[in-house]
Residue, then its C-alpha position, 0 to 999 in steps of 0.5 A: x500500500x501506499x503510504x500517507x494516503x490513509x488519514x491518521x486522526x481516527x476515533x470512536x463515535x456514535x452514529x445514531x439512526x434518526x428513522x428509530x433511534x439505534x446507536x451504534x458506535x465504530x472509529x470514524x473520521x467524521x467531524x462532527x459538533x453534536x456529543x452523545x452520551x452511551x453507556x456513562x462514555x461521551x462520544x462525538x455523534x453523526x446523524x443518519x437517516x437510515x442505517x443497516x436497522x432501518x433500511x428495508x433491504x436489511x430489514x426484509x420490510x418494504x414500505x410502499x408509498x404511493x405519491x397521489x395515487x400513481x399505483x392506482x392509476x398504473x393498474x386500471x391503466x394495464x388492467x385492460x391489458x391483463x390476459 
């Protein structure tokens, strides 16, 4: 490998799934203002959107959502076409 490529200033922090609250922490290099409290240690925290515990492909859970009926629309459009 190369050498002076990779940085240096590792660390734990938490990262906390915002969808349902799940922290997990791991050595990142993300910078970040906000701290978090686990377990009587404070870590710096990054806020996810989704993680590994809320993403429906991990998770085996799809949410369908259907923006102003366009599923509906879909199937009586290709129902007349149904064999």
């Amino acid at each position: 490998m190369r050498k002076g490529i990779h940085p240096e200033n590792y660390r734990m922090i938490a990262f906390k799934d915002m969808s349902n609250g799940d922290v997990f922490i791991t050595r990142s290099t993300a910078d970040t203002k906000e701290t978090l409290e686990v377990e009587g240690v404070e870590y710096p925290l990054v806020k996810l959107e989704i993680s590994r515990t809320s993403h429906p492909f991990y998770t085996g859970k799809s949410k369908l959502i259907d923006a102003a009926g366009r599923i509906d629309k879909f199937k009586s459009k290709y129902a007349k076409h149904k064999k």
